[in-house]
C-alpha positions as CSV (number, residue, x, y, z in Angstrom):
1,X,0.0,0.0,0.0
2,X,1.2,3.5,-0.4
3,X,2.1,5.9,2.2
4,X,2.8,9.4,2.2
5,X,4.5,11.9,4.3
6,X,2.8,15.6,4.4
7,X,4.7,18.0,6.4
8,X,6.0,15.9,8.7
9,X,9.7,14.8,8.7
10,X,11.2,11.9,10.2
11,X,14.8,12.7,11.4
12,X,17.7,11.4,13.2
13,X,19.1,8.4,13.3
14,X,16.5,6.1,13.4
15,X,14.9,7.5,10.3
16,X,14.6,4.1,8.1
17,X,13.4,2.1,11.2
18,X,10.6,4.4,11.6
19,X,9.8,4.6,8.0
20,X,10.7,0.8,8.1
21,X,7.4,1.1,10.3
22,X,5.2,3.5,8.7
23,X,5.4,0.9,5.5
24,X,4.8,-2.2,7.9
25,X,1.6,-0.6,9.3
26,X,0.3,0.7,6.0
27,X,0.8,-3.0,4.3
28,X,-1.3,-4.6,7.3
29,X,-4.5,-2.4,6.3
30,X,-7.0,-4.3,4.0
31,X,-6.1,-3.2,0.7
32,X,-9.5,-3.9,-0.7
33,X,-10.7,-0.8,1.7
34,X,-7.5,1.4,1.4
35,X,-5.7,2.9,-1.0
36,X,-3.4,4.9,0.5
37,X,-2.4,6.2,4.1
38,X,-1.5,9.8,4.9
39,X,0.9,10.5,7.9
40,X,1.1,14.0,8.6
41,X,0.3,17.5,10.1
42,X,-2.9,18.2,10.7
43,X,-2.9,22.3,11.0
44,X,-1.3,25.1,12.3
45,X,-2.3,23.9,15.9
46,X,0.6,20.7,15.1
47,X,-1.6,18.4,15.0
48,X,-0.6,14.4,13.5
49,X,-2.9,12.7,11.6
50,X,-3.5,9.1,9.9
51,X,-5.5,9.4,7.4
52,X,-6.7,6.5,5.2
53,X,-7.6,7.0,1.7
54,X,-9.8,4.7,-0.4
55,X,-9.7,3.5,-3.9
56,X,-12.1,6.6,-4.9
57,X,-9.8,8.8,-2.8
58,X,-12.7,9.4,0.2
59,X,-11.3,9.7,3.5
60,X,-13.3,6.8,5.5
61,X,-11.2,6.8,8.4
62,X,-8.5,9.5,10.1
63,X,-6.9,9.3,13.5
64,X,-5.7,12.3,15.6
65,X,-2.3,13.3,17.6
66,X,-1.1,15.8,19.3
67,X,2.5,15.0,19.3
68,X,4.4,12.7,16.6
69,X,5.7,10.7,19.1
70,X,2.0,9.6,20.0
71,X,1.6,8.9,16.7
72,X,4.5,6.4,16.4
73,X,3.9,5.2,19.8
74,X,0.2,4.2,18.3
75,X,1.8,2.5,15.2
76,X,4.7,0.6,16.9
77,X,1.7,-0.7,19.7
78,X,-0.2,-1.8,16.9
79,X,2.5,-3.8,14.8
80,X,3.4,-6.0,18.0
């Protein structure tokens, strides 16, 4: 499945491990329902968002953070 980043930036080190992740947690959505998955900014507030994309690119589903760390706390949890 593809994932995109939108203005969010994964840094440091441990850059390919997260987006190592990102791709892991996008690949164990149902493809038949999704498309594509979103990771980033929600607004100005710095807000993180997932947002799922289906094959008519609708947004059926979207999940909120307030820090990116949350968010990659939420994906790791979900992978194990």
């Amino acid at each position: 499945m593809e994932i995109s980043l939108s203005n969010i930036r994964i840094t440091g080190q441990n850059k390919n491990y997260w987006l190592n992740k990102l791709q892991d947690f996008a690949d164990s959505q149902d493809p038949e329902k999704y498309s594509q998955i979103e990771f980033g900014k929600q607004d100005i507030r710095g807000g993180i968002s997932i947002t799922w994309f289906d094959h008519r690119h609708c947004v059926p589903k979207q999940e909120f953070f307030k820090p990116k760390d949350m968010m990659l706390g939420f994906i790791q949890g979900w992978l194990k």
